[in-house]
Every structure is written in structure tokens, then in C-alpha cells.
C-alpha positions in Angstrom: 50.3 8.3 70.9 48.8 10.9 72.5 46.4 9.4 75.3 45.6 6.2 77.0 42.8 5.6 75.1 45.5 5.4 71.6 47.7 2.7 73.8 44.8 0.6 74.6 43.7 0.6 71.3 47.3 -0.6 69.9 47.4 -3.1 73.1 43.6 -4.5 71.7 44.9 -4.7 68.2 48.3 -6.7 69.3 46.5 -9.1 71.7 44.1 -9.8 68.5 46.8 -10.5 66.4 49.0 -12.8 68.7 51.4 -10.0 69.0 50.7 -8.5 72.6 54.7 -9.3 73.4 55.8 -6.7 71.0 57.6 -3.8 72.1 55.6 -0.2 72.2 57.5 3.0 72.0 55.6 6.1 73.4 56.4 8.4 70.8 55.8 11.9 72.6 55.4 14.7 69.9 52.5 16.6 70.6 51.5 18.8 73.6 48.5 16.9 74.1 50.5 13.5 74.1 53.2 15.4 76.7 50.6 16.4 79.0 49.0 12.9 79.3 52.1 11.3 79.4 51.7 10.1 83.0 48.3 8.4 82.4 49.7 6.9 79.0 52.4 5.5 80.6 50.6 3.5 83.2 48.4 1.9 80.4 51.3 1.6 78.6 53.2 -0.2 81.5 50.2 -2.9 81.4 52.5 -4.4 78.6 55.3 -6.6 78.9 58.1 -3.9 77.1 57.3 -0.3 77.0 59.9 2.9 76.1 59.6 6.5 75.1 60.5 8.4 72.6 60.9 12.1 72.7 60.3 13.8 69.2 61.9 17.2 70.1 60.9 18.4 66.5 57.4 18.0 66.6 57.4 19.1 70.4 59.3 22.2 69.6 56.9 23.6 67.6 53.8 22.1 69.4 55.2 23.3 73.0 57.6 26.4 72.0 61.0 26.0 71.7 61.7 28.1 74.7 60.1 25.4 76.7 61.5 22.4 75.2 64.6 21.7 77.4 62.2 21.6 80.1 60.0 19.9 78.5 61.9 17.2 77.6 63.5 17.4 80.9 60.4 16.5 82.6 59.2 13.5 80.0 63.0 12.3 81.3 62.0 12.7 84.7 58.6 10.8 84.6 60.5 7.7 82.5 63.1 7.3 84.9 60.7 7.2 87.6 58.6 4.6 85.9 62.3 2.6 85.0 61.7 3.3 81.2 64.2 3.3 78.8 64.3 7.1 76.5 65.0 7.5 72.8 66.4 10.6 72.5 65.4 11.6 68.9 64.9 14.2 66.3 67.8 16.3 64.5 70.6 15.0 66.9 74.2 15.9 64.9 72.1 16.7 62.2 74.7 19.2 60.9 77.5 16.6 61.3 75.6 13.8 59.7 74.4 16.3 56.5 77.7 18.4 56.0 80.6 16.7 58.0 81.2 19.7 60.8 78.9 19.6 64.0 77.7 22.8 65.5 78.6 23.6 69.1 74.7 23.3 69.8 74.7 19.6 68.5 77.5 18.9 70.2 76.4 20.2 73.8 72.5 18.1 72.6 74.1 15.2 72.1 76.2 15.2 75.7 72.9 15.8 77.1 71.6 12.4 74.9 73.5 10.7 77.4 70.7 11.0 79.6 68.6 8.4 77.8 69.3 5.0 76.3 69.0 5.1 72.9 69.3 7.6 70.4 68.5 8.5 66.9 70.5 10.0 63.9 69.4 11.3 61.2 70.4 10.0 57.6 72.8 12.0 55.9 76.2 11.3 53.8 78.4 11.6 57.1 76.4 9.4 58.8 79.5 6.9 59.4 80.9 9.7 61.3 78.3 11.5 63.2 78.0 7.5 64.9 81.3 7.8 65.8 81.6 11.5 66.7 78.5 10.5 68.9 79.9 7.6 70.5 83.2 9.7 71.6 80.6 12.1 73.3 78.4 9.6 75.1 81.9 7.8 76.0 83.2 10.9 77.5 79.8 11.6 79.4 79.5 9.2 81.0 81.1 9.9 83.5 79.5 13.1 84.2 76.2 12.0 84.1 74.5 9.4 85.8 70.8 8.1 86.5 69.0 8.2 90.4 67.7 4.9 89.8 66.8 2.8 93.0 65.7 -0.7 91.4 62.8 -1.3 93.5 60.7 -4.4 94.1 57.2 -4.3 92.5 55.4 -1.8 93.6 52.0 -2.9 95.5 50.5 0.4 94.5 50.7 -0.9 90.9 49.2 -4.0 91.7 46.4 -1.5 93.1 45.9 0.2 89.8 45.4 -2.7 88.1 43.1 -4.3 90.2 40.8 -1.3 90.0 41.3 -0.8 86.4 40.1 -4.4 85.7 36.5 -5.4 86.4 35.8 -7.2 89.1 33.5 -9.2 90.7 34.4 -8.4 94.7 33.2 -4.8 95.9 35.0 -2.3 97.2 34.1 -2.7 100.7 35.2 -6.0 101.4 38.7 -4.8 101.0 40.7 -4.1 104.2 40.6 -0.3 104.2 44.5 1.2 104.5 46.1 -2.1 103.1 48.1 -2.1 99.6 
């Protein structure tokens, strides 16, 4: 998805079809979809289970790969602040997986996978393995790495946004001025 306007349009088509309670993953592959990732997110968040994925592939060669750690670094950022969960995708142990040896660059990507909460292998004869190569790492780093997450109440700000993003019938000046 790569704007609002793409989420709203998925959110229409659910709600017509009886399936607004399904999931939505935020896949974020594109520049484009990276830099409106904030505004996508709070249309997204309008719906009852949102998540992110970040397509490091795609992005790589959309936003350079000498930006992509911080890159991804930042869509990491914005989901934790908005208490979304991360998929961590695209070419994760991809050496294990396809020949049976890692490369020390998969195997220092993958640590960092413990950032999020999900991640994604690719297919590959050594599959079996690269799961439970993987799950040694994320084991072991967990205790290195953990989230700032301060579960907060609900947010009257948000309440805010969605009130003005809905019509309604009461103007704006009848609202107490300074009140969330």
C-alpha cells in the first residue's frame, strides 16, 4: 500500500464484503509507501487489527541500499510508537535456507529481526534449518534487545483525529477551544 487513499479503499471493499475484521498488513516496499507511512498508518489504525511489513528488497532498490538500515530503522520507529506489530521480511537467512551455510551478514540481519515480531523466510531446501538457526538467534537476542514500549491508555488525541476525519453535523466552534 502506498497511501491512505489505497488503505481506505481495501477498508471500503472489506466492510462491503462483511470482512472489515480482517487483519491488514501495511506492506512497505516503495519509497512512496515509506514516506506516507505515518498518514497510512493512522487510516490504517481505523481498523480493528493492523501490522507492517517491511519489504527490504523492494525498498532497497527503491530507497538505496545505503539508506536502507535507516530506513527500516525509522518504519521500526513509527510502528512501535503506534504499538504495531513489524514483519521483518525479504531474504532473511536466505543463504542458509538455499545452500545450508549462513553468511555472517544474515546472521548479524537476523539478530537485528529481533526487533520486530514476526518474520519471514524464504523457501529453500534448508528451510527446516534456517527456522531453527533463526530461532537460536532470536533466543539468544533477546536479551540484548528490548522494546521502549509504555502501554498507554487511549489516546484522546486519536479520538480527535477521528472525529474530524468523520463528517459531522456540529461545527467547529461549539467545541471547547484547548480541550482533547
Amino acid at each position: 500500500m502506498r497511501s491512505p487513499a489505497d488503505v481506505t479503499t481495501l477498508q471500503d471493499a472489506l466492510r462491503q464484503a462483511g470482512d472489515e475484521g480482517l487483519p491488514i498488513i501495511i506492506k512497505i516496499e516503495t519509497r512512496k509507501a515509506f514516506e506516507a507511512l505515518p498518514a497510512t498508518l493512522l487510516t490504517a489504525m481505523r481498523s480493528p487489527s493492523v501490522g507492517v511489513m517491511i519489504a527490504r528488497g523492494d525498498l532497497a532498490v527503491e530507497c538505496g541500499y545505503e539508506r536502507l538500515a535507516e530506513v527500516q530503522e525509522e518504519i521500526l520507529w513509527v510502528s512501535e510508537a503506534a504499538h504495531l506489530p513489524v514483519i521483518w521480511a525479504t531474504q532473511v537467512l536466505e543463504t542458509l535456507a538455499t545452500t545450508g551455510t549462513p553468511s555472517r551478514a544474515e546472521v548479524t540481519d537476523a539478530a537485528m529481526a529481533e526487533r520486530s515480531e514476526c518474520v519471514m523466510l524464504n523457501k529453500g531446501p534448508h528451510l527446516e534449518e534456517a527456522l531453527h538457526f533463526l530461532d537460536d538467534v532470536l533466543r539468544r537476542m533477546e536479551a540484548h534487545q528490548t522494546k521502549k514500549r509504555s502501554m498507554l491508555r487511549r489516546l484522546h488525541l486519536a479520538d480527535l483525529f477521528e472525529k474530524n476525519s468523520a463528517p459531522t453535523d456540529k461545527p467547529a466552534a461549539r467545541r471547547k477551544p484547548g480541550c482533547l
